[in-house]
Phi, psi and omega in degrees: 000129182297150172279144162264147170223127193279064187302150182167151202244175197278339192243340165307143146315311218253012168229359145285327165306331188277349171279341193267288156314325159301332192286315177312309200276315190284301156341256189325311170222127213274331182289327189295339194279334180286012198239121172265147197232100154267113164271128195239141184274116196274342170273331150288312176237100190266355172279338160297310168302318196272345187283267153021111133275112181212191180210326190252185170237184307325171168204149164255144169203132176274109164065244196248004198270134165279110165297330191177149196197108184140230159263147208227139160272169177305268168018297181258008142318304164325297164300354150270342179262003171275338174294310170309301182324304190281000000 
């Protein structure tokens, strides 16, 4: 199983929200809690964020492939952690 990394800055909306369905999405099915998850605060570590191409938060990415980059529903939050799984 792959690490996913999480970008997201502290004040975004849209990436308290995408937090808020993982904790929801890990609830509900207990495997999504086993997939490490590194979150990086883009604002703290911005030579780590500028390696990454992306432009919005939150974003997920499997190793370096982007899963998802914006405002996110619980749905497609699922589908990043169901992509992790496999």
């Amino acid at each position: 199983m792959k690490e996913l990394t999480y970008f997201k800055l502290m004040n975004c909306p849209y990436c308290k929200a995408a937090d808020g369905w993982l904790q929801e999405l890990i609830r509900e099915n207990p495997a999504y809690g086993a997939i490490p998850i590194k979150v990086v605060n883009e604002a703290v570590e911005v030579e780590l964020a500028e390696s990454y191409d992306y432009y919005y938060v939150p974003t997920f990415f499997l190793g370096r492939e982007k899963l998802h980059e914006g405002a996110a529903t619980k749905e497609k939050i699922r589908a990043v952690l169901d992509a992790a799984l496999q």
